[in-house]
C-alpha positions as CSV (number, residue, x, y, z in Angstrom):
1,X,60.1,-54.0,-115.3
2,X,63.9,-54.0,-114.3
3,X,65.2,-51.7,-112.0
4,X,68.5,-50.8,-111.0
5,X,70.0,-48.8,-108.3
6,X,73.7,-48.3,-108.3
7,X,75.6,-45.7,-105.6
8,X,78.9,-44.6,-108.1
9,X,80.5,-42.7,-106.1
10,X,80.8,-39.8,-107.9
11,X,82.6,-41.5,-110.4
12,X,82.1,-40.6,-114.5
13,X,81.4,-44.4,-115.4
14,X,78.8,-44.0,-118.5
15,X,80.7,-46.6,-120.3
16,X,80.6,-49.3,-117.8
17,X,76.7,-48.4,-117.0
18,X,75.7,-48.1,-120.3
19,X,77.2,-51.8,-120.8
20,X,75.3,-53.3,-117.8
21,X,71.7,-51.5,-118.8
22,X,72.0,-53.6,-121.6
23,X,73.7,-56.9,-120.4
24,X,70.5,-57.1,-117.8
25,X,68.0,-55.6,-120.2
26,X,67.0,-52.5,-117.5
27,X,64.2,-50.3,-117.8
28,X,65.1,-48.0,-115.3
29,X,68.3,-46.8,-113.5
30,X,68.8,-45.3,-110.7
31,X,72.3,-43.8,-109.9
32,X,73.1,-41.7,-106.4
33,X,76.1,-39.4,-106.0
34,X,75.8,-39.0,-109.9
35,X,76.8,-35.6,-109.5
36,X,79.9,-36.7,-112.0
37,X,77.9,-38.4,-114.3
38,X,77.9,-37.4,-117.4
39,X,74.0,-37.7,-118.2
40,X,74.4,-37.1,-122.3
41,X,77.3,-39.6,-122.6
42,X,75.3,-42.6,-120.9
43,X,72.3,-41.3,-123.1
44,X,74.3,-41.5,-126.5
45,X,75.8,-44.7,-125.8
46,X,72.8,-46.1,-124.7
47,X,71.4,-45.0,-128.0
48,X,74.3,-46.3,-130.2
49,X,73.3,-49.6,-128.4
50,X,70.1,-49.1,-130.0
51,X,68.0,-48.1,-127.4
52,X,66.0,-44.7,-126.4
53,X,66.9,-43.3,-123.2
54,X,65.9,-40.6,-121.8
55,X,67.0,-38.9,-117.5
56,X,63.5,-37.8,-115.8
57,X,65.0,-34.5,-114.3
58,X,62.8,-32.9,-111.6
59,X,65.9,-30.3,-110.6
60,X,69.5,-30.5,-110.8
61,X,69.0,-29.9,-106.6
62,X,69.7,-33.7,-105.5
63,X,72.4,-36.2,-106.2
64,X,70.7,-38.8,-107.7
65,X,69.8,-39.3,-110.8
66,X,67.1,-41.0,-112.8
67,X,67.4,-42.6,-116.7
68,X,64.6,-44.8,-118.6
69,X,63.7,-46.3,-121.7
70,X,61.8,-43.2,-124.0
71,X,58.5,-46.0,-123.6
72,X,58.3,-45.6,-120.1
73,X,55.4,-42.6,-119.0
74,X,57.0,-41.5,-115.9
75,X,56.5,-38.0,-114.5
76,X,59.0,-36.6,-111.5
77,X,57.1,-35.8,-108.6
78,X,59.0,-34.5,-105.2
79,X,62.7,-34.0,-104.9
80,X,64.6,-33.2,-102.1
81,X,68.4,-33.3,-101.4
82,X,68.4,-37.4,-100.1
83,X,65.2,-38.4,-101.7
84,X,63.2,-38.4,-104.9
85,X,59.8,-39.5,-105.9
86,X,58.3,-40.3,-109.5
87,X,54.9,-41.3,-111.0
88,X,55.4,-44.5,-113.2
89,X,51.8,-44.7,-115.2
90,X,51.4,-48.7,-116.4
91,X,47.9,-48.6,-117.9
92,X,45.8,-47.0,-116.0
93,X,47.4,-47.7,-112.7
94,X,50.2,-44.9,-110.8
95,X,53.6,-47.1,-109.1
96,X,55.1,-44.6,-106.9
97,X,58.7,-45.0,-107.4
98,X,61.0,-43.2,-104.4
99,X,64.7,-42.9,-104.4
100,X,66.5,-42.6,-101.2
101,X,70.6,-41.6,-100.8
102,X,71.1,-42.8,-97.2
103,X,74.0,-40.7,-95.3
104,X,77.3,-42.4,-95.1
105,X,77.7,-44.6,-92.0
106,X,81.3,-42.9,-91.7
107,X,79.6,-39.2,-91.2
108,X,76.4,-40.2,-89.0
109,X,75.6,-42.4,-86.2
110,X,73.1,-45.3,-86.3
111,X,71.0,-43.2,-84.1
112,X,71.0,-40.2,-86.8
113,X,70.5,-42.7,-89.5
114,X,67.1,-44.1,-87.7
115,X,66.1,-40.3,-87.0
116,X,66.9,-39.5,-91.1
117,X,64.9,-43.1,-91.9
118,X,62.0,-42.5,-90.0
119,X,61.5,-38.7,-91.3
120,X,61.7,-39.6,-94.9
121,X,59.3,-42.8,-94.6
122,X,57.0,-40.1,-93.0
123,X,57.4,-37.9,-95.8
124,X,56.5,-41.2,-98.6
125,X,53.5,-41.5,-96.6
126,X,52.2,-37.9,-97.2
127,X,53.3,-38.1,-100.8
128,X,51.5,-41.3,-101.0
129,X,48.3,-39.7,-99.3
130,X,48.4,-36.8,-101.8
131,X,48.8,-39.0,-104.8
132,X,46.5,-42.0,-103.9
133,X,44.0,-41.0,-101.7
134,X,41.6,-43.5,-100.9
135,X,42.8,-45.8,-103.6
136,X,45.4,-49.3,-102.9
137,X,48.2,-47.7,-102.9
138,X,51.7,-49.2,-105.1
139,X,54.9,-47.8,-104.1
140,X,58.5,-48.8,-104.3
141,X,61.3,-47.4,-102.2
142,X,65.3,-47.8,-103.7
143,X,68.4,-47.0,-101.6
């Protein structure tokens, strides 16, 4: 499985991500401060390019945003303004996929950073505790 995470800036660049999903073959992409993004462009093109793409929405609340091919079973989870979580199902297994949107290093101190850091890898863990329970636990974190 390929993933991709890409910060755009809030910039409308469907063409130029569209291109690149296919150049490396992605399965899944990841795009923060997507805000400007127009989700049904990069889904047309991607399917003019042959290929089924669909965004896993939890809420239009956060700035990130989430596309994958249409053969990928993955459910949204948790979303918050800096963070999302999904459930990828492969087989019979759960990958617990989180996204993270860091604040800008030219608004917040490396202290306020560390603070933000620690808070949301506490808030993985309780997601992770409610989805796994006593089972091995698979998760991924993007930022």
């Amino acid at each position: 499985m390929k993933i991709i995470f890409w910060n755009i800036y809030k910039k409308e660049l469907s063409s130029i991500i569209a291109d690149m999903i296919y150049q490396y073959e992605a399965d899944i992409v990841v795009l923060a401060e997507s805000e400007n993004l127009s989700s049904n462009k990069l889904v047309n093109q991607m399917h003019s390019k042959a290929q089924e793409w669909n965004e896993i929405v939890i809420k239009a609340k956060g700035n990130i945003k989430v596309f994958a091919k249409k053969q990928f079973n993955i459910l949204p989870h948790k979303e918050e303004k800096h963070f999302s979580s999904y459930k990828i199902y492969i087989g019979d297994k759960i990958l617990l996929m989180n996204t993270v949107h860091f604040p800008s290093a030219m608004y917040s101190d490396e202290i306020a950073r560390g603070y933000f850091a620690e808070r949301i890898s506490q808030q993985f863990e309780k997601i992770e505790e409610t989805i796994y329970d006593k089972k091995e636990r698979s998760s991924l974190v993007l930022r």
